[in-house]
C-alpha positions as CSV (number, residue, x, y, z in Angstrom):
1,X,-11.9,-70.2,46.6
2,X,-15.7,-70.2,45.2
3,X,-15.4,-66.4,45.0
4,X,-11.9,-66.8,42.8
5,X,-13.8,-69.6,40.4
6,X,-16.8,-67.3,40.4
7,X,-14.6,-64.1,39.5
8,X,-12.6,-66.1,36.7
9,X,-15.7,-67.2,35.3
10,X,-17.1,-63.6,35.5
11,X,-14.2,-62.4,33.4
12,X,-14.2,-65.4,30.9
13,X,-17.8,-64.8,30.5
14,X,-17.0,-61.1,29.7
15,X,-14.2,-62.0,27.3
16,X,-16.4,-64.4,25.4
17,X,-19.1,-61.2,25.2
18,X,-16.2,-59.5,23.0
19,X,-15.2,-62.8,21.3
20,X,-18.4,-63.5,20.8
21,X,-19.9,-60.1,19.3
22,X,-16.4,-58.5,18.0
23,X,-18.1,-57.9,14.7
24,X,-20.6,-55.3,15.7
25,X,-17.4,-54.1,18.1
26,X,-15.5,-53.6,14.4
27,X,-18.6,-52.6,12.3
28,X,-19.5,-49.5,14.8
29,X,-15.7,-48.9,15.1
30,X,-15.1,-48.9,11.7
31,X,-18.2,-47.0,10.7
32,X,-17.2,-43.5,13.4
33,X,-13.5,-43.8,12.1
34,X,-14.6,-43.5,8.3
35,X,-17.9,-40.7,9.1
36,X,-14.6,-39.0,11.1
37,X,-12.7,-39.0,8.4
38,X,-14.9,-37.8,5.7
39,X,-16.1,-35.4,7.6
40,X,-13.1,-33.7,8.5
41,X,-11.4,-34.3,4.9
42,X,-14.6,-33.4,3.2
43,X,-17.3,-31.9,4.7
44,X,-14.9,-29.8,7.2
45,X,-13.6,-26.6,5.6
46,X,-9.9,-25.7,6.2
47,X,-9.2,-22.7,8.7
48,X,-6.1,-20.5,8.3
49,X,-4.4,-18.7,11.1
50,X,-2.2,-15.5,10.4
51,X,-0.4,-14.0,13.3
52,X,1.1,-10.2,13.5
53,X,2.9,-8.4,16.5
54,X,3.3,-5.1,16.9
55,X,4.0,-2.7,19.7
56,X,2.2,0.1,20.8
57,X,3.7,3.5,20.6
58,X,5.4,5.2,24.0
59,X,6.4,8.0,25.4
60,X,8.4,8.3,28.8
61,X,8.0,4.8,29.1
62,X,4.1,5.1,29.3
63,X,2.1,3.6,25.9
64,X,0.1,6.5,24.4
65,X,-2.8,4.2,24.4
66,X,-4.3,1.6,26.7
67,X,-3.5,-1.6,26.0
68,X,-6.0,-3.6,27.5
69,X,-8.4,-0.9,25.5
70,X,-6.9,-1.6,22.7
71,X,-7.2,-5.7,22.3
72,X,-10.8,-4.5,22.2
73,X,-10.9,-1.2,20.4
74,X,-8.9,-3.8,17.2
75,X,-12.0,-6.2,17.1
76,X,-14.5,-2.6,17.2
77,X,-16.3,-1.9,14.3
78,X,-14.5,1.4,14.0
79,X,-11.6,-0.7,13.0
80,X,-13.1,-3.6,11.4
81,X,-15.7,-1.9,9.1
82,X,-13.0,0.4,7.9
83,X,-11.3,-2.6,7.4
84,X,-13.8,-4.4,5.2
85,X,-14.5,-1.0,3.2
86,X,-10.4,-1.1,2.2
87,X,-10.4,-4.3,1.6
88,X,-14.0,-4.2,-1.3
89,X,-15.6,-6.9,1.0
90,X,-19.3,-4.9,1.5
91,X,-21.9,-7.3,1.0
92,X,-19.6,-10.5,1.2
93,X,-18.3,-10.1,4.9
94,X,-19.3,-7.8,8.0
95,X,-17.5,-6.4,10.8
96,X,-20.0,-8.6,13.1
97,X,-19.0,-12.0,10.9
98,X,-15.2,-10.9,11.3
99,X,-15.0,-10.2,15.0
100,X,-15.1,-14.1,16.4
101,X,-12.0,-15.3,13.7
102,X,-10.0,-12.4,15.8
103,X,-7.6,-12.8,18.8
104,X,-5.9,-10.5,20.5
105,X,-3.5,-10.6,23.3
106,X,-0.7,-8.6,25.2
107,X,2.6,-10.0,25.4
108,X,3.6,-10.6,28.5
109,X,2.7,-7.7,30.1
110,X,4.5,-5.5,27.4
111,X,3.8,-3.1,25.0
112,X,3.4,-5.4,22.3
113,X,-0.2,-6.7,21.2
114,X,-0.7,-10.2,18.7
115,X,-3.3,-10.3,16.4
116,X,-4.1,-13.2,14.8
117,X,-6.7,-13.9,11.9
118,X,-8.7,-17.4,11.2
119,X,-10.1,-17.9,7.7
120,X,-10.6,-20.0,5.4
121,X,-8.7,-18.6,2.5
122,X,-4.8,-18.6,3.4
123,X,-4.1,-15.2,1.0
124,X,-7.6,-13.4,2.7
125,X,-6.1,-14.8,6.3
126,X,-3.0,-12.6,6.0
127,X,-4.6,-9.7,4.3
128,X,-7.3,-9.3,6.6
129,X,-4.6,-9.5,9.7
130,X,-2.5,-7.1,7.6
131,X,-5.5,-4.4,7.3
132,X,-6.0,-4.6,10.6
133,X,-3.0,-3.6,12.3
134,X,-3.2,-0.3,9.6
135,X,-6.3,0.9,10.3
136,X,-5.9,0.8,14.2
137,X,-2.2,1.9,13.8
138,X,-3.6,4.8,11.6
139,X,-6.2,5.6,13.7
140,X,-4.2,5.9,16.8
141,X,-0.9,7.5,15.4
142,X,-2.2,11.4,15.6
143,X,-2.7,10.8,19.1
144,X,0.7,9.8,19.4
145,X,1.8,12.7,16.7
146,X,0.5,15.0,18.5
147,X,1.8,14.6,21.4
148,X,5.2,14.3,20.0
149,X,4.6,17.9,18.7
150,X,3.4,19.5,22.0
151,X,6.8,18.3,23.3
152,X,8.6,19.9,20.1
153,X,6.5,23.4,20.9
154,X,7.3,23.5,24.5
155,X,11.0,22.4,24.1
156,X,11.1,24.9,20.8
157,X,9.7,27.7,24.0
158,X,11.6,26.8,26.4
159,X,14.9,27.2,24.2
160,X,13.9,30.9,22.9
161,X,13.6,31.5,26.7
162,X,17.0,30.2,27.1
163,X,18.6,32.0,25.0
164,X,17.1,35.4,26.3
165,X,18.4,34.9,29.4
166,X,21.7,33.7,28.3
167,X,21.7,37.2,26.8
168,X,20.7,38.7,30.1
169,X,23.1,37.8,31.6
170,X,26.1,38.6,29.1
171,X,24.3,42.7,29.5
172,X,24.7,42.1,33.4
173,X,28.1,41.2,33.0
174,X,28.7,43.6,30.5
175,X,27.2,46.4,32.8
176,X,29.4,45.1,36.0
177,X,32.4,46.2,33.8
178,X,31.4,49.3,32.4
179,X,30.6,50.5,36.7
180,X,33.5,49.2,37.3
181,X,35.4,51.9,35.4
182,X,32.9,55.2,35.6
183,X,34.8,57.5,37.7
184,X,32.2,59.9,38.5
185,X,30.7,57.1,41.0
186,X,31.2,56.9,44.3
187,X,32.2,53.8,45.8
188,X,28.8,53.5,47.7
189,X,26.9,54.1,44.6
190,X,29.2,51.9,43.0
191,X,28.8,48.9,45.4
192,X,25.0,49.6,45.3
193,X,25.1,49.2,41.4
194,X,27.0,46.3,41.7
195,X,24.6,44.4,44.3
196,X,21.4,45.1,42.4
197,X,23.3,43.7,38.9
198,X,24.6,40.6,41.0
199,X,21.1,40.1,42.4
200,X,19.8,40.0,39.4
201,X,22.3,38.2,38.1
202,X,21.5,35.7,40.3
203,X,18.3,35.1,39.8
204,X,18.6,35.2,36.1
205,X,20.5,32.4,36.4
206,X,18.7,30.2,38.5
207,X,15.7,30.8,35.9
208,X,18.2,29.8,33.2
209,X,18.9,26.9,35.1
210,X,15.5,25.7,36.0
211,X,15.0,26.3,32.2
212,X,17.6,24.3,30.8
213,X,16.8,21.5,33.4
214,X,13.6,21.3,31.7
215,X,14.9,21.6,28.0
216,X,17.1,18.6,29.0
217,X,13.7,16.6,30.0
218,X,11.8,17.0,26.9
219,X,14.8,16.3,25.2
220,X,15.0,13.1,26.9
221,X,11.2,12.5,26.7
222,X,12.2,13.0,22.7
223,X,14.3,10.5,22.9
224,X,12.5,7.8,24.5
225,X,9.7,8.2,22.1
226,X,8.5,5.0,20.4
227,X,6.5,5.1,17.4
228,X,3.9,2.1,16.2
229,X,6.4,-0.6,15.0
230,X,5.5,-3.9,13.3
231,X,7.6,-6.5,15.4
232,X,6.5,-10.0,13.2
233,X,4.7,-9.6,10.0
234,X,2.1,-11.5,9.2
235,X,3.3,-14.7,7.0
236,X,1.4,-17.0,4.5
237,X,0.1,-19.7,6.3
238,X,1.4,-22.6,4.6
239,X,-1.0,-25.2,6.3
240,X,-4.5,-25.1,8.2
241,X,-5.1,-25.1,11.6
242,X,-8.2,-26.4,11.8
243,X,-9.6,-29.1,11.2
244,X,-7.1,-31.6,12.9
245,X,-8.1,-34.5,11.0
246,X,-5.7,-36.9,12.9
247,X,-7.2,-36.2,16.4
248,X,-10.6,-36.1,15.2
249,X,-10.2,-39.7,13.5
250,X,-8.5,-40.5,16.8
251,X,-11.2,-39.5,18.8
252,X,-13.8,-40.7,16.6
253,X,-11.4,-44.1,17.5
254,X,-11.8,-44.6,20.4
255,X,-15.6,-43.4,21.1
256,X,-16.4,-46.1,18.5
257,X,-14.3,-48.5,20.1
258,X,-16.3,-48.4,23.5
259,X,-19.8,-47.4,21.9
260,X,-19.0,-50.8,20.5
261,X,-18.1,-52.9,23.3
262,X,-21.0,-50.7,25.0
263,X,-24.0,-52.3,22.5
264,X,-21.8,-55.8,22.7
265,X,-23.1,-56.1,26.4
266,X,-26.2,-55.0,25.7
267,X,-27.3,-57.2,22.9
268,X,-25.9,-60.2,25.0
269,X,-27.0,-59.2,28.2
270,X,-30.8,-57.1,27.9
């Protein structure tokens, strides 16, 4: 029982401390919610995000570039200085300044890469995202191109090739008929004939086979191709990220709220 007494009285004590000393508990609570809030209405300086997705270009399935390279190669200053020369921002901005208000990420293990943008101008925000995805998209495109074109050549090859041999064999078939009817054969000579011209009619045709075949897999490597595609523009941010004034003041809250009750103690207590 003197342990229960002693434990109420403890706690009344305590309770009287923040009775006692609630206005230095307002004051300092009061003073951190009001430096929060000036400071992030005032002194704080809004930050835009602007967000595009695009995917990267493919062929057979396989992107043309690496994609994990490539989240890095967008904030390089191959890209970003290029970026800053388009956009007439020498002397006011550098590719260095730029690179940490960049994120990049793969989606989901895909071929598409987001790119977003923080500033503190919303119009500059969507711009600079914008200019971004070009140059890198530009920069990257002749390897795709050209690739593209090696395919065209070799399919372009292969279908001259095809159509020689399809000729072939119409003069083997052609020359089958005309043994057939010379009379001043013998039917050895004329069965010789005949074997060669099938042989080699034979063989023709598995090269014309083996041919097509491969025509019909550039074709379908043609047809697969994916080109650099913008999958979400970049839109107008209509409101800042950054700063978030309510969780700052709410922070700022609650810190002040215990720093508070904190120098209550002490200033009854030391």
């Amino acid at each position: 029982m003197p342990e229960i007494q002693e434990e109420e009285i403890d706690l009344r004590e305590y309770i009287n401390v923040l009775i006692n000393r609630k206005g230095i508990i307002i004051l300092i609570f009061l003073i951190a919610v009001i430096t929060a809030a000036l400071v992030s209405y005032f002194a704080l300086s809004p930050v835009y995000q602007a967000s595009t997705v695009f995917s990267v270009a493919k062929i057979d399935g396989q992107a043309v570039v690496n994609i994990t390279e490539s989240l890095e190669i967008i904030k390089s200053d191959i890209v970003l200085d290029e970026v800053v020369n388009r956009m007439g921002l020498e002397g006011t901005l550098t590719s260095e300044q730029l690179k940490p208000h960049i994120i990049t990420e793969n989606l989901k293990s895909t071929n598409f890469i987001k790119v977003s943008v923080e500033h503190d101008i919303p119009e500059k925000t969507k711009s600079l995202v914008e200019n971004i995805i070009e140059v890198f998209i530009k920069q990257n495109q002749a390897e795709y191109q050209e690739r593209v074109k090696l395919i065209e050549d070799r399919l372009k090859i292969l279908e001259e090739q095809i159509a020689e041999f399809e000729q072939n064999i119409l003069e083997i078939e052609k020359t089958k008929k005309k043994i057939a009817v010379i009379e001043e054969l013998s039917e050895g000579e004329r069965q010789f004939q005949t074997s060669l011209l099938l042989s080699s009619s034979v063989t023709e045709r598995e090269l014309y086979n083996d041919l097509t075949d491969q025509a019909n897999n550039l074709k379908a490597s043609l047809k697969s191709c994916e080109d650099f595609k913008i999958i979400n523009y970049a839109q107008l941010p209509a409101a800042p990220i950054k700063p978030n004034k309510k969780l700052n003041i709410l922070i700022a809250g609650v810190l002040g709220l215990f720093v508070g009750i904190f120098v209550a103690f002490f200033l009854e207590f030391w």
